[in-house]
C-alpha positions in Angstrom: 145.9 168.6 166.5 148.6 167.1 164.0 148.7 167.7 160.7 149.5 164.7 157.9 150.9 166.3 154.9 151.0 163.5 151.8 153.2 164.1 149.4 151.0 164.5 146.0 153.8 162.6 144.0 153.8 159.4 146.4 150.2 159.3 145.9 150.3 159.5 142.2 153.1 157.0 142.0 151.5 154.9 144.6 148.3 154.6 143.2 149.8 153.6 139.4 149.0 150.0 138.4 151.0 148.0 136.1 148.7 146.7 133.2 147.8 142.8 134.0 149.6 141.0 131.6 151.8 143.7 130.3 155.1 142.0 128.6 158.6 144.3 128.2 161.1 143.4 125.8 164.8 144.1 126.9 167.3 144.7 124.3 170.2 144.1 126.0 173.7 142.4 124.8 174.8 142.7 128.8 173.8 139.6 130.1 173.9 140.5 133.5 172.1 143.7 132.9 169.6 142.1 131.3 168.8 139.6 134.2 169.0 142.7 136.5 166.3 143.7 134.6 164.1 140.5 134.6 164.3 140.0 138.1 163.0 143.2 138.7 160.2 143.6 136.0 159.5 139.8 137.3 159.1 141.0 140.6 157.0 143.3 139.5 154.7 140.7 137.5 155.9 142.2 134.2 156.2 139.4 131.5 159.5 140.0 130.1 161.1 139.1 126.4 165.1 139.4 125.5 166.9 140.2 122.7 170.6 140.6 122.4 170.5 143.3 119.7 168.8 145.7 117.8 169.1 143.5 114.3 165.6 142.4 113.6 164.2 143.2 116.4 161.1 144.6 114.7 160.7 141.0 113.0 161.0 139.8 116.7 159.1 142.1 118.4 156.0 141.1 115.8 155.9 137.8 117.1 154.7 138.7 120.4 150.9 138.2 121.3 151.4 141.8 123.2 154.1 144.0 123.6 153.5 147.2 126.3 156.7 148.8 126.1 160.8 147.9 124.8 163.7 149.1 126.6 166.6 149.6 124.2 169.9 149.5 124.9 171.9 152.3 122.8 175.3 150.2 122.4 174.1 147.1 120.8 176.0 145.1 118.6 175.1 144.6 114.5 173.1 147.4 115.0 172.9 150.6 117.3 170.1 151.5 119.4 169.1 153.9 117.2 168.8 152.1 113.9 166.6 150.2 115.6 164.3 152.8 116.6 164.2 154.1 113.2 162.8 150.9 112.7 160.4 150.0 115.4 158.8 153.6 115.2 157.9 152.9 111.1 156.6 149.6 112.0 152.7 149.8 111.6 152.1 147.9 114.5 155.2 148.6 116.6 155.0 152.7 116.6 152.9 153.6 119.5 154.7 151.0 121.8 156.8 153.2 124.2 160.6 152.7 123.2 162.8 154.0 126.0 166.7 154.6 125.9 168.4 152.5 128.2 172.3 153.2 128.2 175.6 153.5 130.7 176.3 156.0 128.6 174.3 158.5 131.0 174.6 162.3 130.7 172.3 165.0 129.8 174.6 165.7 125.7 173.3 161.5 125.4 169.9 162.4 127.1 169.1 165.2 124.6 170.5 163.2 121.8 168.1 160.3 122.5 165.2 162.8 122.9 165.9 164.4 119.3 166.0 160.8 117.7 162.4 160.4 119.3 163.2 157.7 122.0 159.6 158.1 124.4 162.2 158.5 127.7 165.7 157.8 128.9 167.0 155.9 132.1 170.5 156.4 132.6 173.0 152.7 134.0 173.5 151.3 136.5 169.9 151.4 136.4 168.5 152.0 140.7 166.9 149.0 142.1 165.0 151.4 144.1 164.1 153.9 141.5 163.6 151.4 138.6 159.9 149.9 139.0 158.3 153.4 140.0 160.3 154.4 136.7 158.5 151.5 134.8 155.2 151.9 136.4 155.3 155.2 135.4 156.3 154.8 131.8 153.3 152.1 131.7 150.8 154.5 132.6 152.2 157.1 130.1 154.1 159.4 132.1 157.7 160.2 130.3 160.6 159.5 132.3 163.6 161.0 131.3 166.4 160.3 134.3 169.9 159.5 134.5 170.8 160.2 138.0 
């Protein structure tokens, strides 16, 4: 008789489901990152929002009838990707929505740094069209992802 071995971690991944309705903001100056980005989260039925920077982006992000989860660039011009954070995690209502470090700048020194300043997870450019919406499915369901590779 043959034995079927599954993989526990495809199951787990597998079986994750993307909230219905969930909406990402990008904040992204690169506009071809950023419709990267869109297409997949698109693909994946992810509402998606943009902003170009991390200046007011809490004021922005307010505005939104939902908001599951920001990906924040850490070059951004006007303001870094860590002022912003500073400010999204002391927003009242922006503070438990997962804020994850989204940079070319991709090595463990910048991985560590990003996990001090209390960024929820890190995903290292060029993002992995392959790799990116188990990354965000995971992050949705409350797993931390912390990858750069």
């Amino acid at each position: 008789m043959n034995e079927i071995t599954i993989n526990p971690q495809e199951k787990i991944s597998g079986s994750k489901e993307i909230p219905k309705g969930a909406t990402v903001l990008v904040v992204e100056d690169n506009v071809s990152n950023f419709v990267l980005i869109a297409r997949m989260l698109g693909y994946m039925g992810i509402h998606c929002e943009w902003k170009t920077s991390g200046y007011e982006v809490v004021e922005y992000a307010d505005t939104l009838p939902r908001l599951d989860l920001i990906l924040l660039d850490i070059r951004l011009p006007y303001e870094d990707g860590y002022s912003a954070l500073k400010k999204i995690k002391s927003s009242q209502t922006l503070r438990d929505t997962p804020v994850i470090a989204v940079t070319a700048e991709a090595s463990v020194k910048q991985m560590n740094k990003a996990r001090k300043a209390n960024f929820d997870g890190f995903i290292g450019k060029p993002l992995d069209p392959d790799r990116f919406p188990d990354q965000i499915r995971r992050i949705l369901s409350g797993e931390s992802v912390w990858e750069f590779e």
